[in-house]
N, C-alpha and C positions, 0 to 999 in steps of 0.2 A: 299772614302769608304775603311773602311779598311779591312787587311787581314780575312779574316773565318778561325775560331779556326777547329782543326780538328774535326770534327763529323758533321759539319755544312755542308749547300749544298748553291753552285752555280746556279742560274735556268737561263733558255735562252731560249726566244721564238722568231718563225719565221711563214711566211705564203707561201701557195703555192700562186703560178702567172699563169696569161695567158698572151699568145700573141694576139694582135687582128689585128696587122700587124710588119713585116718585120724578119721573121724566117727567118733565114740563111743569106738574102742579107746583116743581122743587121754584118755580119761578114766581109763584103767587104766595110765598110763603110757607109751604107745606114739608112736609121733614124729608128726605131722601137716603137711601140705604146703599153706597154707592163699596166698589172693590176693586182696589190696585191689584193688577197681573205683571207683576214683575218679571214672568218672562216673557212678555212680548214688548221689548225696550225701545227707545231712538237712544244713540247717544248723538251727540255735536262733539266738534273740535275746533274753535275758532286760535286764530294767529295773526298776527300783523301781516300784510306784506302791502305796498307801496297802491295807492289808487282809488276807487271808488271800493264801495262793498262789494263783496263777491258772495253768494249764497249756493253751494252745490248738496243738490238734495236729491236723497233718491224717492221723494213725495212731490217734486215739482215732475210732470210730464217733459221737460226738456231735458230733465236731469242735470241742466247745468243752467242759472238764469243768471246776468248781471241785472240788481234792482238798485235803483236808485230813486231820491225823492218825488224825483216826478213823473215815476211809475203809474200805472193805470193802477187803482187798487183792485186786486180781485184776490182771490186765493191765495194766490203765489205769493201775494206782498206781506201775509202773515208772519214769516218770519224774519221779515225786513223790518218789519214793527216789534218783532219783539228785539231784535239789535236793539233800534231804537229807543226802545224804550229801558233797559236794560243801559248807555251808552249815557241817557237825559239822565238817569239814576246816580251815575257813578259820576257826573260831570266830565265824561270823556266824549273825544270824538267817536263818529262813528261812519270817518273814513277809514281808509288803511284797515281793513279787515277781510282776513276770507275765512269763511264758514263751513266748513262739512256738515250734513246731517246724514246720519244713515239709521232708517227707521227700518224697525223688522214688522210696526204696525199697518195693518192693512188702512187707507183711509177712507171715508166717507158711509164707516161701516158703525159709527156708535162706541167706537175703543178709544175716544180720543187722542186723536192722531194730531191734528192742530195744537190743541193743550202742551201737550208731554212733548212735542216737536219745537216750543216757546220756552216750553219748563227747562230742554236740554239745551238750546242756546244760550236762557238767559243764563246760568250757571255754567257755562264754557266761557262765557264773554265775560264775565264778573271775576274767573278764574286766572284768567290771562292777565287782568290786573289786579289781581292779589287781594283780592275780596272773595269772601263766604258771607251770603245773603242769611240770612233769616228764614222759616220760612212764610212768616206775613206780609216779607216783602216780596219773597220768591210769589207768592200769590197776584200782590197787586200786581206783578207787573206782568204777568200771565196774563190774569184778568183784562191789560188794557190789549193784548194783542185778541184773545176770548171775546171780546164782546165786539170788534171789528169784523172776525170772523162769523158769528153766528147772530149779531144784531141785538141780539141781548141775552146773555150770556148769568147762568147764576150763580158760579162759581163750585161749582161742584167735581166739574172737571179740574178744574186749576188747581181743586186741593187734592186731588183724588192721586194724579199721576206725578206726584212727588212725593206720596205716602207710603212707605217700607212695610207697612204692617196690613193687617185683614179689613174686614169688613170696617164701614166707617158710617157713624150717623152724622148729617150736614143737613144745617135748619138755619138758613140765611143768612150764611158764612162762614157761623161756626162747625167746627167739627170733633167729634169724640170717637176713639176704640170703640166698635161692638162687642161685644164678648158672643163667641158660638158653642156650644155646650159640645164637650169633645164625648165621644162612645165606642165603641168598638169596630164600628162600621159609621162611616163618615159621607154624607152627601154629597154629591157632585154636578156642576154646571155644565151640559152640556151647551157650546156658543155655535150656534148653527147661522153661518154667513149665506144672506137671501141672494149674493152676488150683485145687488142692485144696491147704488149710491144713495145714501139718504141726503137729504139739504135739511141740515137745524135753522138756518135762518128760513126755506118757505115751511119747517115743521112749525115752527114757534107762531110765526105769522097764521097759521091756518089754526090749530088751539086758540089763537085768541079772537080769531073773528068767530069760529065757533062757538066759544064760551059765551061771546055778547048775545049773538044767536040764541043760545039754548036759554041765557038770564037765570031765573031760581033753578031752574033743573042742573046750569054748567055749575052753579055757587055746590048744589047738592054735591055733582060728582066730587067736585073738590075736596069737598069739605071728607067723602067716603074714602078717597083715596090716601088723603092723608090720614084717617085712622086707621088705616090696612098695615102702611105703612111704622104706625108708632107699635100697632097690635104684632107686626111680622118681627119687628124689633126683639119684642118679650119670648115669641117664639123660638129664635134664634137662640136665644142666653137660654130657653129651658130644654132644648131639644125637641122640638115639638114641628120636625122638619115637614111632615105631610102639610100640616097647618101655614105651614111657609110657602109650600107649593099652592096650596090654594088661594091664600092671598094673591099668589103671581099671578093666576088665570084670570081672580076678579078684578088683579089689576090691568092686565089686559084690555076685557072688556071695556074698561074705564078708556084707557085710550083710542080701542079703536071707536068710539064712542064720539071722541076729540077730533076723529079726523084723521088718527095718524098712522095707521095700518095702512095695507095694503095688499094686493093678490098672494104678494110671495108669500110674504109673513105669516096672513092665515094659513095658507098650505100648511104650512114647516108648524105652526103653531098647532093645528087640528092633529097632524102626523106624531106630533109629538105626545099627546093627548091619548093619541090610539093607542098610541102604543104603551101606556103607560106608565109615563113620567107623571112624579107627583103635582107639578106646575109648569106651565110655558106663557112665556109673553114675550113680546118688543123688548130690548133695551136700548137706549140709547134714544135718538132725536125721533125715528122712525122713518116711515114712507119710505122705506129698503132698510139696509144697515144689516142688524144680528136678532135672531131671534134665540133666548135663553131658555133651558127645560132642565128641569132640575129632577135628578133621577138619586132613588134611595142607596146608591152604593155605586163601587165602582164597575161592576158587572152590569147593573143595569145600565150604565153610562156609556158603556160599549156598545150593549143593545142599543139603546138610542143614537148613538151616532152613525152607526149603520143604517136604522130606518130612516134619520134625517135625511142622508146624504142620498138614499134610496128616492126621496121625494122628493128632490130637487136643490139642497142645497151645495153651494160653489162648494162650501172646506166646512168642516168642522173642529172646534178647538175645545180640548177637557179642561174643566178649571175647578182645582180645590176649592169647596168654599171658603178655605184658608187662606186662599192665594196662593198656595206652595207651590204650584205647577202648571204649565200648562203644556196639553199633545194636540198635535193635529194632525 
């Protein structure tokens, strides 16, 4: 691909992800079951034009930020970093650039809106000069804007929301296709938003002071979580979806265990329960974000969307467990 003449644009698309097990433990080592939602997308369009960087996001509160290096770092400077680091890659400058981002992802809800917001720059910025990344590179360089953002970061996101395909096993980098036993009537996620911000960098910090705290008890949950996780795996390829929802509740517990629930979550999480989804937990970092309930069919899905929303949550979003879709 060759270079874009000036006036011409670079475009880069990404999606948000859910987790359906191994939040935080995915950091100590542990396997994690994570799923691209291709329709809740960013894409970027980056272009030259004369100056400092210019970054217009509809994820920044100002909706229009100029950042430069000697920006204060906080949020906002995440996707100055992934320019950045994107720019150090390709041995280009990384003046003379304006950015659009337009995210249809909600942020600070668990869907990977940082990630996939890095994922769609750096693949805009790489485009405008005539390069197609990899994607182990498209990872690392995720990854360096990822672990600024969240403090330590295990890369699950970074692979998640560049991934076209369904469900994904990720076990300390690497990542494989799940396979989900197809039938005649097909399971569904209901993603019920607590309306409250989660923080993955105070989530991760709070798991871990809790785990030293708890010692042989935090090593046990670990160690239980991640076999939920490998066992949810086998259930998925066999159809064995009830069995999958109950892994989700135990895994739950496991987290809120960790630290990392909170009022909403249980609400929407017990509501979901009552009502009779086959599983419900946290996804994502916790201490707000998205709580997940996985209901036997698309009928029940509706049902459950209704009770969530009935008990307080902002939005709800349906999601194949294919990925094929999502409604809210």
């Amino acid at each position: 691909m060759p270079e874009r003449a000036d006036g011409e644009v670079g475009t880069g698309r990404a999606s948000a992800k859910l987790i359906l097990f191994g939040e935080h433990v995915v950091l100590y080592g542990k396997p994690a079951i994570s799923l691209p939602v291709p329709s809740l997308p960013v894409t970027a369009r980056a272009r030259r034009r004369p100056g400092p960087v210019v970054i217009e996001s509809s994820t920044l509160d100002s909706g229009r930020r100029e950042l430069s290096a000697a920006s204060q770092l906080d949020a906002s400077a995440v996707p100055r970093l992934a320019v950045s680091a994107v720019c150090e890659y390709l041995d280009r400058p990384d003046d003379g650039l304006f950015v659009t981002v337009d995210s249809g992802i909600p942020a600070g809800r668990g869907f990977g809106s940082s990630a996939a917001s890095s994922a769609a720059i750096i693949e805009a910025v790489a485009r405008l000069w005539g390069r197609e990344l990899a994607g182990d590179t498209m990872f690392a360089l995720i990854q360096q804007s990822e672990s600024f953002a969240h403090g330590k970061a295990s890369g699950v996101d970074a692979r998640t929301v560049i991934s076209r395909g369904g469900p994904m096993w990720f076990q300390e980098g690497a990542v494989a296709p799940l396979p989900v036993a197809a039938g005649a009537t097909q399971p569904v996620l209901v993603v019920a938003d607590t309306g409250v911000n989660g923080s993955t960098r105070q989530a991760v910090s709070t798991v871990h002071r809790n785990l030293v705290t708890l010692g042989a008890t935090g090593t046990d949950l670990l160690e239980r979580a991640g076999a939920m996780t490998t066992a949810a795996a086998a259930d998925l390829a066999a159809g064995r979806f009830a069995d999958v929802g109950a892994k989700m509740t135990a895994t739950h517990f496991i987290l809120d265990r960790l630290g990392v629930s909170c009022p909403e979550i249980e609400t929407l999480v017990g509501a979901a329960l009552e009502a009779g989804a086959l599983g419900a937990k946290l996804s994502g970092g916790g201490l707000g974000g998205c709580v997940i309930a996985l209901a036997a069919d698309a009928a029940d899905a509706a049902r459950l969307h209704a009770v969530l929303l009935a008990a307080g949550a902002d939005r709800c979003h349906t999601v194949a467990l294919d990925a094929s879709e999502v409604r809210s």
